[in-house]
C-alpha positions as CSV (number, residue, x, y, z in Angstrom):
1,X,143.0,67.9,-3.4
2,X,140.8,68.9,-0.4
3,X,142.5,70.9,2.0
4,X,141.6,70.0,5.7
5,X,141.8,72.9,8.0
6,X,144.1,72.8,11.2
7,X,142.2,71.7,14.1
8,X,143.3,73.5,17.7
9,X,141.2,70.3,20.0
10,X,141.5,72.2,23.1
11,X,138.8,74.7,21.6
12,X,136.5,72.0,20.5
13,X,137.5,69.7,23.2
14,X,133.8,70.6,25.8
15,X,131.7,69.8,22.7
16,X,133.4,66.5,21.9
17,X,133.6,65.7,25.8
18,X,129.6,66.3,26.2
19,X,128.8,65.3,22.2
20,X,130.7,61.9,22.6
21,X,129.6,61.6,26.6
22,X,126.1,61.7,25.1
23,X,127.1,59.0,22.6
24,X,128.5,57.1,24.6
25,X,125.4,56.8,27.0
26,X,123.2,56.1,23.8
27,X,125.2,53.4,22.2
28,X,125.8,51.7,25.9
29,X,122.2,51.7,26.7
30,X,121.1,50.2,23.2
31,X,123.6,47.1,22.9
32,X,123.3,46.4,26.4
33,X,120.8,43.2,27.1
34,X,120.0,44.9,30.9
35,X,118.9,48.1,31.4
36,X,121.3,51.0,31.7
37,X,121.0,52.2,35.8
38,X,119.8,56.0,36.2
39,X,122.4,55.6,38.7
40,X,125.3,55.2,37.0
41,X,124.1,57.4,34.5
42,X,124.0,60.4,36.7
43,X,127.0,59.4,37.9
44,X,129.1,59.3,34.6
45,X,127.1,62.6,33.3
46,X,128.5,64.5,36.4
47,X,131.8,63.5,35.7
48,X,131.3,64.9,32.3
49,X,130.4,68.1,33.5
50,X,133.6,68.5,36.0
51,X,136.2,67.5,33.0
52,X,134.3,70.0,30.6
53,X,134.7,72.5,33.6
54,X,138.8,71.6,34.3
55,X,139.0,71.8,30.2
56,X,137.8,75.3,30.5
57,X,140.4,76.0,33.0
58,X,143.3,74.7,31.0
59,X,142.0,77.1,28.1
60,X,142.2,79.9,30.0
61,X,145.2,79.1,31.2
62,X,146.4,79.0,27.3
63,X,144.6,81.5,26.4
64,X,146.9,83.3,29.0
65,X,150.1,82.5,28.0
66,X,149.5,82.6,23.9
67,X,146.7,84.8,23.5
68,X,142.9,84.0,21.5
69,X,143.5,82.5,18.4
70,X,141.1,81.4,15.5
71,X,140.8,77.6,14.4
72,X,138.8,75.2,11.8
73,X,139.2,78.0,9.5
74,X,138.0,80.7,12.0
75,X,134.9,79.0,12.5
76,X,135.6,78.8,16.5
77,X,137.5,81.5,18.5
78,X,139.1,79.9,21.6
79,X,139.3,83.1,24.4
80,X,138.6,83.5,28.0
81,X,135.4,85.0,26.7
82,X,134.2,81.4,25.8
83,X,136.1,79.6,28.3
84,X,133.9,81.6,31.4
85,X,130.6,80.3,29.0
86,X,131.8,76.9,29.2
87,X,132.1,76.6,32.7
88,X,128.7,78.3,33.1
89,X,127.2,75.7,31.3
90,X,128.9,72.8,32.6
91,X,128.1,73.9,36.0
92,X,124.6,74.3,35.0
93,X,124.5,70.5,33.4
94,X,125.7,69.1,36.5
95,X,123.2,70.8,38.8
96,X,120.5,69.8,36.1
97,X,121.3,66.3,36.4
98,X,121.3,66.0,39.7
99,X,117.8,67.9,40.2
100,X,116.4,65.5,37.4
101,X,117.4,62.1,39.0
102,X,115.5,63.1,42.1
103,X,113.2,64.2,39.7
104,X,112.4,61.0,37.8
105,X,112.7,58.7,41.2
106,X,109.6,61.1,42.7
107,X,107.9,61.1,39.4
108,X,108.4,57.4,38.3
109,X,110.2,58.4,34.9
110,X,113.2,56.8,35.1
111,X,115.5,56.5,32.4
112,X,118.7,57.7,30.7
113,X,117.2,59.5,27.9
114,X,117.3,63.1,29.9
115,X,121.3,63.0,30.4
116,X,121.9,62.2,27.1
117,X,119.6,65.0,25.6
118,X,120.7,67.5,28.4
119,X,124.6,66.7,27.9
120,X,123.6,67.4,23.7
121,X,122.0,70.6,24.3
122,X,124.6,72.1,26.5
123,X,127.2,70.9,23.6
124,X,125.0,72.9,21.6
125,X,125.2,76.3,23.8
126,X,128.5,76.0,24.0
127,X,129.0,75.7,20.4
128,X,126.8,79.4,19.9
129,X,129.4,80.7,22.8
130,X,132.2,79.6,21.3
131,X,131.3,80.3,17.2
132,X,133.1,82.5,15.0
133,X,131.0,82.3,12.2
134,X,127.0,82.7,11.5
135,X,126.7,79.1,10.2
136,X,128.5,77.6,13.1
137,X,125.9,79.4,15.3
138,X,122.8,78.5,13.3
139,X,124.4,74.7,14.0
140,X,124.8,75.1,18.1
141,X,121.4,77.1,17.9
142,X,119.7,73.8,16.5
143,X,121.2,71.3,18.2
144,X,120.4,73.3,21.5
145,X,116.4,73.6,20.1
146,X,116.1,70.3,18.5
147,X,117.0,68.3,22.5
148,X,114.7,71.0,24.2
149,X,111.7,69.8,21.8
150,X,112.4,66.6,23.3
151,X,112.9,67.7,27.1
152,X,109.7,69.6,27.2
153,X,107.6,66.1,26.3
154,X,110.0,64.3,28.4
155,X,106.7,64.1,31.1
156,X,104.7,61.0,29.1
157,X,101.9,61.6,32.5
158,X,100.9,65.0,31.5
159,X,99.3,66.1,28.3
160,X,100.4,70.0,29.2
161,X,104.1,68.1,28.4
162,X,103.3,67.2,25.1
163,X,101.3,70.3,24.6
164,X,104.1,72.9,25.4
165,X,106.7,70.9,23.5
166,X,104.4,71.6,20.4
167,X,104.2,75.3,20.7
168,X,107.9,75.7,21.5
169,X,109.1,73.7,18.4
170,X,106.5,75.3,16.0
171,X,107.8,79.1,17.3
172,X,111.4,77.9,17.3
173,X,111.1,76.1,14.2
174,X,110.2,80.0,13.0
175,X,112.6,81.5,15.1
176,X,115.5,79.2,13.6
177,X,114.3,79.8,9.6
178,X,114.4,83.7,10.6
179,X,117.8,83.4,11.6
180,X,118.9,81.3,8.7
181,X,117.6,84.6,6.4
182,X,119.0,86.9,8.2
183,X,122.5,84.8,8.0
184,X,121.7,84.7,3.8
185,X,121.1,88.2,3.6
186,X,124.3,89.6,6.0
187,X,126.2,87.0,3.5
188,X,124.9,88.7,0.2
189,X,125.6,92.7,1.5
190,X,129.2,91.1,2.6
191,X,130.4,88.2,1.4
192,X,131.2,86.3,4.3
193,X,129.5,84.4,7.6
194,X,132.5,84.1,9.3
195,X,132.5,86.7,12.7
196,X,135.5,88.6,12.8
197,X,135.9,89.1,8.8
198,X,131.9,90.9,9.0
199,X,133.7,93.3,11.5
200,X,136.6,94.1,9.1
201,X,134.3,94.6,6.2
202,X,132.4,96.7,8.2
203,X,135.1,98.9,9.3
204,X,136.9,98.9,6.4
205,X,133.7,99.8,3.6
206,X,131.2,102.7,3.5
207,X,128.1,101.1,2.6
208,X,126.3,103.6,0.8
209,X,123.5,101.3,0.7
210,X,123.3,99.6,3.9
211,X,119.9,98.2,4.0
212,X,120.8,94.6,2.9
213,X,123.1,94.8,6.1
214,X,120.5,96.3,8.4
215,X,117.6,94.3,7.3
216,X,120.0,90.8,7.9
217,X,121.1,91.7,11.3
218,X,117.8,93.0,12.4
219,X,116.3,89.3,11.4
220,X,119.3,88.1,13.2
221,X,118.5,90.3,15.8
222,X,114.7,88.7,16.5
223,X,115.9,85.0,16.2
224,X,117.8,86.0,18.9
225,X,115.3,87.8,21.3
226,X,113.0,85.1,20.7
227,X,115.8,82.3,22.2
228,X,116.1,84.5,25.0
229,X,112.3,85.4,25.8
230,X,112.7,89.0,25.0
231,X,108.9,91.0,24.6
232,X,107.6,90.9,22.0
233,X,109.1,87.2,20.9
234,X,108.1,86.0,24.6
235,X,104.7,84.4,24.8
236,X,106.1,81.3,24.1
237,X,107.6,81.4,27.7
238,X,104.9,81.3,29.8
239,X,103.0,78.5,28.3
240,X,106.4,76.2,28.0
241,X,107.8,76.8,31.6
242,X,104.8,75.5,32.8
243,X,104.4,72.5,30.5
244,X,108.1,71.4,31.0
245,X,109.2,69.4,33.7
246,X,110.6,71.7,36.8
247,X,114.0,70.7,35.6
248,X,114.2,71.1,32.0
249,X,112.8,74.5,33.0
250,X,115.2,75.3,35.3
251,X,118.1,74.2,32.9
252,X,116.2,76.3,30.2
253,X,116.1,79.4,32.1
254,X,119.7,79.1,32.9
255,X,121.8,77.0,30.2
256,X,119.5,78.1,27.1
257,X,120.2,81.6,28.2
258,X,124.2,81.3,28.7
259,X,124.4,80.1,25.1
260,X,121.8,82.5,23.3
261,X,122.7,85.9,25.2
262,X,126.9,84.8,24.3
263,X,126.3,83.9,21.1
264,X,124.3,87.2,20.6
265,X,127.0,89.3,22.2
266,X,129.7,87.6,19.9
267,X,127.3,88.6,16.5
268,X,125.9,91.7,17.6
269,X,129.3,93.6,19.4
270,X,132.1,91.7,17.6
271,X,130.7,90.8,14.1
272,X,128.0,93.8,13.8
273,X,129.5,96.5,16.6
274,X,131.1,99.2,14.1
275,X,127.1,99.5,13.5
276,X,126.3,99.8,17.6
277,X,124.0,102.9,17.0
278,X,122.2,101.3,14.2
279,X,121.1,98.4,16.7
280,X,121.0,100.1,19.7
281,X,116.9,101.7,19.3
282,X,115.9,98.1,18.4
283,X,117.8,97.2,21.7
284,X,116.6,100.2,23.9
285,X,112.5,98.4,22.6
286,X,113.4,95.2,24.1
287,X,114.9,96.1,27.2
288,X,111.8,98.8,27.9
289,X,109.2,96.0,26.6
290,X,110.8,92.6,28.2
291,X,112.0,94.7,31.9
292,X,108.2,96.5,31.8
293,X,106.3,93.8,30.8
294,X,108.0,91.1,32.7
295,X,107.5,92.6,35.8
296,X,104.1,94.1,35.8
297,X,102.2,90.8,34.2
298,X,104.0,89.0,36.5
299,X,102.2,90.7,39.5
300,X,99.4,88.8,38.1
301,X,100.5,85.4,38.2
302,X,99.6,82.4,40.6
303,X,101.0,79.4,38.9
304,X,104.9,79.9,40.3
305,X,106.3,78.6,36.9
306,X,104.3,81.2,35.0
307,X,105.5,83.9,37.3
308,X,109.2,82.2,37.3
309,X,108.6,82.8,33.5
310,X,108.0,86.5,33.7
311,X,110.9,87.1,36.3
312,X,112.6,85.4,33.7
313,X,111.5,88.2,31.0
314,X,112.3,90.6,33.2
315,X,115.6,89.6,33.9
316,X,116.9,89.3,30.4
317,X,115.9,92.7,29.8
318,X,118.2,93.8,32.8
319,X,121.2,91.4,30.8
320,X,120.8,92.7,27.3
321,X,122.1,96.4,29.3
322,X,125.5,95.1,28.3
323,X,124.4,95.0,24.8
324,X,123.2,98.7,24.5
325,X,126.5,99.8,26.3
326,X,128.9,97.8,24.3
327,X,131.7,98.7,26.2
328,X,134.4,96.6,27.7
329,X,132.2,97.3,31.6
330,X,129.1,96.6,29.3
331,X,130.1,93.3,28.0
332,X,131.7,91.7,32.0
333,X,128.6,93.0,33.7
334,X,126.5,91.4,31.2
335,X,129.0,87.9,31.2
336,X,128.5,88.6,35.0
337,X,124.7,88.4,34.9
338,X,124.4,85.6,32.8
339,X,126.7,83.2,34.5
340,X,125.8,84.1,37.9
341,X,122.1,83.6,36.7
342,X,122.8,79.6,36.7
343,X,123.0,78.4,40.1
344,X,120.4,81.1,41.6
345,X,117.6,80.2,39.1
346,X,118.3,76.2,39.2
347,X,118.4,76.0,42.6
348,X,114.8,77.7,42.6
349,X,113.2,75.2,40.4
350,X,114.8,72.6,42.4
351,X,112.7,73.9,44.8
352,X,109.8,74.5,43.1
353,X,110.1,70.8,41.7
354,X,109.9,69.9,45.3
355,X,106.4,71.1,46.0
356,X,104.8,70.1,43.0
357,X,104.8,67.0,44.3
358,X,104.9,63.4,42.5
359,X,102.6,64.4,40.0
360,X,104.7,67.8,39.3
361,X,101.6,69.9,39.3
362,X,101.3,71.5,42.5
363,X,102.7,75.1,41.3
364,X,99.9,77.3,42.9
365,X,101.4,80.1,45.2
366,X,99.5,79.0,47.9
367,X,101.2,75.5,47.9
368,X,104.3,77.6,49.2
369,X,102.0,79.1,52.1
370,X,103.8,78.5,55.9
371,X,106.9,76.5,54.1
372,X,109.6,78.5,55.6
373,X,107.9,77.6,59.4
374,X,107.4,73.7,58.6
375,X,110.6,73.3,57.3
376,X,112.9,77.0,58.4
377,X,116.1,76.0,56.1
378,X,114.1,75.5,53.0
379,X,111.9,78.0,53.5
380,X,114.8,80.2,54.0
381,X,116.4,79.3,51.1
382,X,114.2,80.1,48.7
383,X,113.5,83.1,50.1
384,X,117.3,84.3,49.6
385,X,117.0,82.8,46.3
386,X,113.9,85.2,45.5
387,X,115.4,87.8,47.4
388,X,118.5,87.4,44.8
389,X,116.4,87.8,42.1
390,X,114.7,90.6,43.3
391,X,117.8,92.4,43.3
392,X,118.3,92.9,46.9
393,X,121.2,94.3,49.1
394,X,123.5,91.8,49.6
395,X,122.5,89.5,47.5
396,X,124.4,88.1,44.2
397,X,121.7,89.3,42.2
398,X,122.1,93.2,43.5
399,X,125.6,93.1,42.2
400,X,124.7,91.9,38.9
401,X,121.8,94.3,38.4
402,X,123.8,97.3,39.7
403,X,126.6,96.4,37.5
404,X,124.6,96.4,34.3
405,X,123.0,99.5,35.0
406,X,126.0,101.3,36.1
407,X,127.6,100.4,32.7
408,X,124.8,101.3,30.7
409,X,124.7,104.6,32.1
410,X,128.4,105.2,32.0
411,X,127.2,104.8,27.9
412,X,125.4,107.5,28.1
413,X,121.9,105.6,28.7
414,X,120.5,107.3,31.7
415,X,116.6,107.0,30.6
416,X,117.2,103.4,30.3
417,X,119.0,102.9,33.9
418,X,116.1,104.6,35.1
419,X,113.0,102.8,33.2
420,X,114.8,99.3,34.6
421,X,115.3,100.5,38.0
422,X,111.2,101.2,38.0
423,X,110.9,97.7,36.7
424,X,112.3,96.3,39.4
425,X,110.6,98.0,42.0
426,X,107.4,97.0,40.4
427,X,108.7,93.3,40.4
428,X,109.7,93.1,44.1
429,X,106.2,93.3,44.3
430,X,105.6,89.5,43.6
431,X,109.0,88.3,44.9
432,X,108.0,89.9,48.1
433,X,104.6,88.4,47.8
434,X,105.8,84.8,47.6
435,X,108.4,85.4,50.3
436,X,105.9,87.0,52.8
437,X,103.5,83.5,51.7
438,X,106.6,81.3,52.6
439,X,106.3,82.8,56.6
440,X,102.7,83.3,56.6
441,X,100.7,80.4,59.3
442,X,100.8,77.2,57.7
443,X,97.6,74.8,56.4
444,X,97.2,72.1,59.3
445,X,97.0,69.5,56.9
446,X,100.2,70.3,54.9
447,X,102.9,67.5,55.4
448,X,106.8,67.8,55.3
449,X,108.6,68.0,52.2
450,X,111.1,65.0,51.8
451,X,114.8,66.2,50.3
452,X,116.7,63.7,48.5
453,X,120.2,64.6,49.3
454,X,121.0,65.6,45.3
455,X,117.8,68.4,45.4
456,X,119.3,69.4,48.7
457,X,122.8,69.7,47.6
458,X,122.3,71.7,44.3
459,X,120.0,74.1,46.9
460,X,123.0,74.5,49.5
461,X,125.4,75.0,46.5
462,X,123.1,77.7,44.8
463,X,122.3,79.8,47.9
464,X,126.3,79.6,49.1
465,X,126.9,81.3,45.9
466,X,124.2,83.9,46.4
467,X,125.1,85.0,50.1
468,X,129.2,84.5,49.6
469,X,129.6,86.0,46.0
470,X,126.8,88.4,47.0
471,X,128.9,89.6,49.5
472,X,132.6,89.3,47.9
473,X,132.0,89.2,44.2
474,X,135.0,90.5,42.9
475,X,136.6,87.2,42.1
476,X,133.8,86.6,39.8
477,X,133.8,90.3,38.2
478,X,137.6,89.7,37.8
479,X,137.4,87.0,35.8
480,X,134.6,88.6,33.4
481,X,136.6,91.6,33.3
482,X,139.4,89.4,32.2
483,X,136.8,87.9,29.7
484,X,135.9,90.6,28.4
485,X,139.0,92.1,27.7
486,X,139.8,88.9,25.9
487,X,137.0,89.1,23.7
488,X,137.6,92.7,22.6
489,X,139.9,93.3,19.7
């Protein structure tokens, strides 16, 4: 007899919405004799995204009333903790989408196949949010990867496409074997690849020799700072931002990052956190490496995408704070960060998409030069949007960066707080740059931009949120609070 585990649906119920969505969109497309509209495809994606995002409401609701719970054998953990990821990464599919059907119209590359691989890969992040158990993971970490590949070539004109979709799948292939030893390994020193029955074992046993443990969660550890772009596992970044098409990187510097940094949080506080000081000098390296690095080779940069790249770096070293704190603060500032990250940082490659033009390769700085006095509300908006990133007063992104350091040095990490405060003020160097570029007189020959009213939206939307939730945040910190507390035993 083969006993079938009970299945809770409302836990699973965002993957099977986007996982059957994407299905759907394939199947229709391939037994239809007339080609599938763009149109309608965009249309039926986005409406996917909002009834993932009222699912997520309805679980934390439950959540609520009844408390997390465990289901499909403890494999998937259905709190508010996962519930605030799936919204995050709903949102950021629907604002994808929309960007990448202006996109394709401007670039002449129109065609279903980026809804149904976007609407795949976010099933995937949500899956690592949502996972109570290393194998579940490793599955939403390859079904996030394996539609990326795919993205990055998506642009057939441009060799630098097909080029960057090669280096990311050969160090992600490596990144994704890593992770599958350090999964063996944690199983052999404990017998188990399920979450929460690692953190029992680990409370429960004195190892008194640990260094099966350690060297598993340390490989663990890398596959992890790799998905994320953390220094030293970040030179694929650079090369593949600029490769992708200005969507798809957009969507990967906000979705991919919802999915890996949650995921991580769930294996390294909940599963490995009784061993906190055993991870935390790995962690203390890639927050000094990624916040240094990002922002002083980023001074260098000309190509916007490259620089977007190292801001990118930069900013996950500011997010993994939460991870060296590994308090309750630690965790909601981080949840804070990263789900906040998702409108700011789309709506900027919206832009950027924008002025690189038909053929997508118009990403020098100077292409930016005397935008903000040919066309004032764009202009302006980006600059917010930098100005968010940068960390400035006011700003969403202020909040979220004070909030990380505050609760890393409530942990006792002062040194740290410090070293990523200097990072920042080296970075403002090149956000300022590209703002004071934006004002600066404009080339006589420089035409208007054109803003198809999708692009334009998914802008308004993603500076709204950076000058109202910059100003009143608490309704977001509330709910990551609430998260947080949720996810805590």
């Amino acid at each position: 007899m083969i006993k079938i585990p009970s299945v809770h649906y409302l836990a699973i119920a965002p993957v099977l919405i986007f996982f059957g969505a994407s299905l759907a969109l394939l199947v229709t497309s391939a037994l239809r004799r007339s080609r599938l509209s763009a149109t309608a495809a965009t249309v039926f994606s986005a409406k996917c995204s909002l009834a993932v995002v009222v699912v997520a409401v309805f679980q934390w609701l439950y959540v609520s009333q009844h408390g997390a719970s465990e289901t499909i054998s403890h494999a998937i953990v259905l709190d508010r903790f996962g519930s605030m990821a799936t919204v995050a990464v709903a949102l950021g599919t629907l604002l994808t989408i929309l960007v990448a059907r202006d996109w394709a119209i401007r670039t002449k590359l129109l065609g279903i196949e980026n809804h149904i691989l976007i609407m795949a890969t976010s099933a995937g992040a949500i899956m690592m949010a949502v996972a109570n158990d290393l194998v579940v993971i490793f599955l939403g970490l390859e079904i996030l990867s394996i539609g990326l590949y795919v993205l990055v070539a998506m642009d057939r004109h441009r060799a630098r496409s097909a080029e960057a979709a090669l280096k990311y799948f050969l160090l992600g292939g490596l990144a994704a074997a890593v992770f599958i030893y350090g999964v063996a390994i944690l199983y052999g020193a404990t017998g188990t690849t399920t979450i929460s029955t690692m953190s029992l074992f680990f409370a429960a046993n004195y190892l008194l020799h640990p260094g099966l443990a350690y060297l598993g969660g340390a490989l663990i550890l890398i596959a992890f700072a790799f998905k994320v772009a953390a220094v030293p596992f970040h030179n694929w970044a650079p090369d593949v931002y600029e490769g992708a098409p200005t969507p798809i990187t957009g969507y990967m510097a906000a979705v991919v990052k919802v999915g890996a940094f949650l995921g991580f949080i769930r294996v390294i506080l909940s599963g490995l956190g009784t061993n906190l000081d055993t991870w935390r000098p790995l962690l203390f390296a890639l927050i000094v490496l990624s916040t240094i690095v990002g922002a002083s080779v980023g001074l260098t940069q000309r190509n916007v995408k490259r620089l977007l790249a190292y801001s990118s770096i930069n900013q996950a070293g500011f997010m993994l704070l939460g991870l060296w704190a590994g308090t309750g603060r630690g965790i909601a500032s981080t949840l804070f960060f990263v789900c906040t990250y998702v409108p700011v940082i789309i709506a900027t490659f919206a832009i950027v998409g924008l002025v690189g033009g038909a053929t997508d390769d118009q990403h020098d700085i100077e292409s930016y030069r005397g935008l903000g006095r040919r066309q004032p509300w764009l202009g302006a908006a980006l600059a917010l949007l930098l100005l968010s990133q940068l960390g400035a007063p006011f700003t969403l992104g202020f909040f979220a960066k004070f909030s990380v350091v505050a609760a890393v040095m409530d942990a006792g990490g002062t040194t740290l707080g410090v070293i990523t405060m200097i990072s920042a003020a080296i970075a403002a160097a090149f956000y300022l740059r590209w703002t004071q570029i934006l004002f600066a007189d404009p080339e006589p020959d420089q035409a208007r931009l054109k803003v198809p009213g999708a692009t334009g939206f998914v802008i308004a939307f993603g500076v709204a949120v950076v000058v109202v939730f910059g100003i009143w945040p608490t309704p977001i910190m509330w709910l990551c609070q609430h998260a947080a507390i949720s996810f805590l035993p």
